[in-house]
KOLDO-911642 format. One record per residue (C-alpha): residue in three letters; x, y, z. Coordinates in steps of 0.5 Angstrom, whole numbers, padded with zeros to 4 digits, always signed. Each point is the difference from the previous one (the first is absolute). Layout:
N
ALAXYZ...
//
This chain:
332
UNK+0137+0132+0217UNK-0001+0000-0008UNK+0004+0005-0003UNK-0003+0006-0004UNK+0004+0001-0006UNK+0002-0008-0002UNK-0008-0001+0000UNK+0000+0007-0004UNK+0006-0003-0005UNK-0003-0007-0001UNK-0008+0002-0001UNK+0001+0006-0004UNK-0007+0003+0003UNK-0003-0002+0006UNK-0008+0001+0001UNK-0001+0003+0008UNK-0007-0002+0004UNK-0006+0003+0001UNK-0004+0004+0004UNK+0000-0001+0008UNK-0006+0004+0002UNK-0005-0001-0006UNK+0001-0006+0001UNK+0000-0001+0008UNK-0007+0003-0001UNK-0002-0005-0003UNK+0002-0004+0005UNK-0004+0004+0005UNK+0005+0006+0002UNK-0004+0005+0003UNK+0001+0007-0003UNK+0004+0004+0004UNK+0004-0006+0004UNK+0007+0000-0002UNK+0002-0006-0005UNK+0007-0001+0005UNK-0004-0002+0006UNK-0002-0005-0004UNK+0007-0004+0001UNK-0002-0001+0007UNK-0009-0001+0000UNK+0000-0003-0007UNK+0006-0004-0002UNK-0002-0005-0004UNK-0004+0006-0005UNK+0007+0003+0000UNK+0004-0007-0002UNK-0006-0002-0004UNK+0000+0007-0005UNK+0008-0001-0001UNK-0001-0007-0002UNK-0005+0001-0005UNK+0004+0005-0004UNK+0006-0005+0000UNK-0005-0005-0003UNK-0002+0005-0004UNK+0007+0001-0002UNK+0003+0006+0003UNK+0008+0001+0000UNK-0001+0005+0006UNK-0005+0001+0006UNK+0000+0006+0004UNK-0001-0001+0008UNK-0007+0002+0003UNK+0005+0007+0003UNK-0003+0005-0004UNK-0003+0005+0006UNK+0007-0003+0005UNK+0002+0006+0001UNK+0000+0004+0008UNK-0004+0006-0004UNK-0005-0005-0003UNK-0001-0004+0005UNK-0001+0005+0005UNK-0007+0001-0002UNK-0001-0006+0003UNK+0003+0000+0006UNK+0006-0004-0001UNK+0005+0003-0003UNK+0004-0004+0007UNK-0001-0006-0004UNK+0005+0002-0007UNK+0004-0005+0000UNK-0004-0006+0003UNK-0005+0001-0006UNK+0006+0001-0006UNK+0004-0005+0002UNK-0007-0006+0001UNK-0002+0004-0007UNK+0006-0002-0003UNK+0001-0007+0003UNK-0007-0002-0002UNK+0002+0002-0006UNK+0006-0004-0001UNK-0003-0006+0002UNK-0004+0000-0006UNK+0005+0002-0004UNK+0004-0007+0002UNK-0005-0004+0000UNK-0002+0001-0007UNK+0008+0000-0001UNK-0001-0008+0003UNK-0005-0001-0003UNK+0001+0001-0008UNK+0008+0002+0000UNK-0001+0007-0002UNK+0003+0006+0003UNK-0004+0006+0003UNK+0001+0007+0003UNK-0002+0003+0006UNK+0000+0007+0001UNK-0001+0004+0005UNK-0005+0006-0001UNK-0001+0007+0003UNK-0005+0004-0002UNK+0000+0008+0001UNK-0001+0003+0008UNK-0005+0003-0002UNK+0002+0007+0002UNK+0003+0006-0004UNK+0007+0003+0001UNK+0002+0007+0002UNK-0003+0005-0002UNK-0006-0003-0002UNK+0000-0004+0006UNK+0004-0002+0007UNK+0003-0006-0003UNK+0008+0001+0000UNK+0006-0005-0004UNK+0002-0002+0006UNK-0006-0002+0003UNK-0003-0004-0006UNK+0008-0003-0001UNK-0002-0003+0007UNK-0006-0002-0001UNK+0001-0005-0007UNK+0007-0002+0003UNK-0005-0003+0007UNK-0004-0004-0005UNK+0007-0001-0006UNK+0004-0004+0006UNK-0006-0004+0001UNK-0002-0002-0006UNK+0007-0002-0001UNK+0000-0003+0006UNK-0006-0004-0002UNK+0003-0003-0006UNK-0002+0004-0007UNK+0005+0000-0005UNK-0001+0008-0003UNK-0003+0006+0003UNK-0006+0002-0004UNK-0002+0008+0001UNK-0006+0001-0003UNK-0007+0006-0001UNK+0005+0005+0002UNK-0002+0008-0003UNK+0006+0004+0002UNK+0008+0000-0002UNK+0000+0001+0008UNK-0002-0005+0003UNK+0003-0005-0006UNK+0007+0001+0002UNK-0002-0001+0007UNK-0003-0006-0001UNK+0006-0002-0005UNK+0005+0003+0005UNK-0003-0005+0006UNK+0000-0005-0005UNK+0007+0000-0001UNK+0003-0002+0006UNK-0003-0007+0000UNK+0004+0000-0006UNK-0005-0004-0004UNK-0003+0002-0006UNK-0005+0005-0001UNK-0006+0000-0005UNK-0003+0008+0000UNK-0007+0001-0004UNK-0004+0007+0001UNK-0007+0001-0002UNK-0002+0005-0006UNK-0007+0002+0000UNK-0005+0005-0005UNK+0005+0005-0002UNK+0006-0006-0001UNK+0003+0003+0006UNK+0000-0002+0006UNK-0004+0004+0006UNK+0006+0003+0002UNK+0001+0003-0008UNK+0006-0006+0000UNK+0001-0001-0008UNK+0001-0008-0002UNK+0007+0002-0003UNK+0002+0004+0004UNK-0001-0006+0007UNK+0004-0005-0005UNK+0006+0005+0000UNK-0001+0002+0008UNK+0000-0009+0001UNK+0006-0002-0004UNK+0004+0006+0002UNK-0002-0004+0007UNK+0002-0006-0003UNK-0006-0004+0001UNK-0001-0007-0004UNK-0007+0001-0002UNK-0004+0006-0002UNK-0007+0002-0002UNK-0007+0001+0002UNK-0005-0004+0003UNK-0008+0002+0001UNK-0002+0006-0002UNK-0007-0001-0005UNK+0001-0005-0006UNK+0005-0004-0004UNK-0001+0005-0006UNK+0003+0006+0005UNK+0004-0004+0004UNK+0005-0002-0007UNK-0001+0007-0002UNK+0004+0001+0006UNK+0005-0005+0000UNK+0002+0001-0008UNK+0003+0007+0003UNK+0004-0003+0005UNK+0004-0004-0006UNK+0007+0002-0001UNK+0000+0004+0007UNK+0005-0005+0003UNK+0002-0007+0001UNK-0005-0002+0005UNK-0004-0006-0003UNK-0008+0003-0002UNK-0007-0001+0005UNK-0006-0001-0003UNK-0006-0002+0006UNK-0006+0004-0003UNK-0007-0001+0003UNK-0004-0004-0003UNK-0005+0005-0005UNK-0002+0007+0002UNK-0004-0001+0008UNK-0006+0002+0000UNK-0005+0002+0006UNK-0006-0004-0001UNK-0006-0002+0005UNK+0005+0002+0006UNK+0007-0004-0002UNK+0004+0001-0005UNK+0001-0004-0005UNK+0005-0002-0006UNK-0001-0001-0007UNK+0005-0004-0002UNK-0001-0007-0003UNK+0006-0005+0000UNK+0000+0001-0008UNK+0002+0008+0002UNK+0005-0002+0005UNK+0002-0004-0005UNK+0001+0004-0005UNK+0004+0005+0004UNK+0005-0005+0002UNK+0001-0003-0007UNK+0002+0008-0001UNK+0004+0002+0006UNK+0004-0006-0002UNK+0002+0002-0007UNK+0001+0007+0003UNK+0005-0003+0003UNK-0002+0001+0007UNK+0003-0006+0004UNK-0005+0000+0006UNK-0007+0000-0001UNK-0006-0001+0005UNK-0007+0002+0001UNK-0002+0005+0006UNK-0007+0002+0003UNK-0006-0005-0003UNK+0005-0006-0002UNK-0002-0007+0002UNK+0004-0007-0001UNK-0004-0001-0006UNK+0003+0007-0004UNK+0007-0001+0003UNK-0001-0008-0004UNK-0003+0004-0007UNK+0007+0005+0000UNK+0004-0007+0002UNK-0002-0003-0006UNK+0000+0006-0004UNK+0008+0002+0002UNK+0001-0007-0002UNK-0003-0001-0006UNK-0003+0005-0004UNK+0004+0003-0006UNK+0004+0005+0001UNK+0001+0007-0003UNK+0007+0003-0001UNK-0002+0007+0002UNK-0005+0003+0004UNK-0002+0008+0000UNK-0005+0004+0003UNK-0005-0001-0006UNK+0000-0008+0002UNK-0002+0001+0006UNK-0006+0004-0002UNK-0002-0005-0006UNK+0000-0006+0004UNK-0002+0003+0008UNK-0003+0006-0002UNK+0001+0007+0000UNK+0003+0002+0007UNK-0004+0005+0004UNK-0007+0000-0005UNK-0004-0005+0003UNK+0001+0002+0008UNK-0007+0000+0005UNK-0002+0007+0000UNK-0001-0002+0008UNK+0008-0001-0001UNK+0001-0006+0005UNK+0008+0000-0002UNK+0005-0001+0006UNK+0003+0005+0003UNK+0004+0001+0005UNK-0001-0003+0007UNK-0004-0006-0004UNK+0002-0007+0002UNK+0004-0005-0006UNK-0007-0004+0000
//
């Protein structure tokens, strides 16, 4: 097992994968079939991604466990099968990782993710604090089980559900990274404001905080630079490739490896420790960032009129059929 902090500590920034599931459908996943399934029907296009973006560089990759929870998976018919498709996630997972580590002598890190359940708390909904702490710590245990190094809560919209999911977490004692998805009014789609979750997560006393998904990477740095000085936690950025966009009935992302590029180098010189690409990120935007965050020149600060003069003014320029993520989308 990698530990977390020493490879923080020695590489400064450590660049995150991709996207699973835009990439899957590239692969030929079919819309509607869970990604975690694919652990078991498809193994090699699970180990395949997870290579490709070790090759292309990336310091962290996120298990194929996205939707592993009892409440998602009960959608399809298999909420029995938590820990079998967590624990095969992680592993294949781990398997990549040191055979890179084999292969070219560089260390790597595997972190367990767990997405939101998909329901709403009490009194918007039936899901209780109770009920959702059992079902992260079901698919916590065994992804530990499995081997990952960290556990990575992400896409998350409400405080509530947060804590569960980091209270869960807590008892493998492995560190834990939570990211929450801010959309078009810069909040998430429970009202949660940035800084105020940065806070909610440090006074948890997780390793990492910040956001992922969302819409673009103009809007995902807005949210994370009001995350800075809310704690000690180290900052994630994992923004979506472009704004998404629906178009001759897909969604598609405008991003080009330049603009990916162009918001890592800016995410490193804010001083956000974890950078990394959400929905519509390939192998080859992940390799455009690594060579950014390696070499471009660096800035000696970065403010909120940077990231609109160089990724654009957030929110202007979203489709007016709006296809941002909300917040039953998978991390895709």
């Amino acid at each position: 097992m990698t530990n977390f902090y020493d490879i923080l500590k020695d590489r400064g920034v450590l660049l995150c994968d991709g996207a699973t599931g835009t990439n899957y459908f590239n692969l030929g996943l079919e819309t509607g079939h869970p990604p975690e399934f694919w652990c078991f029907e498809e193994p090699q296009h699970v180990l395949g991604l997870h290579q490709r973006f070790l090759e292309a560089g990336s310091d962290i990759i996120l298990t194929n466990s996205f939707g592993g929870t009892s409440f998602r998976l009960k959608l399809h018919q298999a909420e029995d099968r938590v820990h079998e498709l967590n624990k095969k996630a992680a592993e294949l997972a781990r398997q990549a990782a040191d055979a890179h580590q084999d292969a070219t002598g560089r260390q790597v890190l595997v972190a367990g993710s767990m997405g939101p359940t998909g329901e709403l708390f009490a009194p918007l909904g039936m899901l209780d604090h109770d009920a959702a702490v059992t079902a992260f710590s079901d698919q916590a245990n065994a992804l530990a089980e499995g081997g990952v190094d960290l556990l990575w809560i992400e896409t998350i919209s409400s405080i509530e559900e947060v804590q569960a999911a980091i209270e869960a977490a807590q008892k493998t004692g492995l560190p834990i990274a939570a990211t929450m998805t801010f959309d078009t009014a810069g909040k998430s789609m429970m009202g949660v404001n940035p800084d105020d979750y940065a806070r909610a997560c440090n006074a948890e006393g997780v390793a990492a905080v910040g956001a992922n998904c969302g819409i673009g990477p103009a809007e995902l740095m807005h949210s994370v630079l009001l995350m800075r000085d809310q704690g000690q936690a180290a900052l994630v950025a994992k923004g979506n490739c472009g704004i998404p966009e629906y178009r001759d009935g897909a969604i598609h992302y405008h991003g080009s490896p330049e603009l990916m590029a162009q918001y890592a180098a800016l995410a490193r010189d804010a001083g956000i420790q974890i950078i990394g690409g959400c929905c519509g990120t390939t192998p080859d935007h992940i390799r455009a960032m690594r060579e950014a965050i390696d070499t471009a020149p660096k800035r000696d600060h970065v403010d909120l009129s940077d990231v609109t003069t160089i990724l654009g003014e957030p929110w202007k320029d979203i489709p007016k059929n709006d296809a941002a993520p909300r917040r039953r989308r998978r991390r895709d």
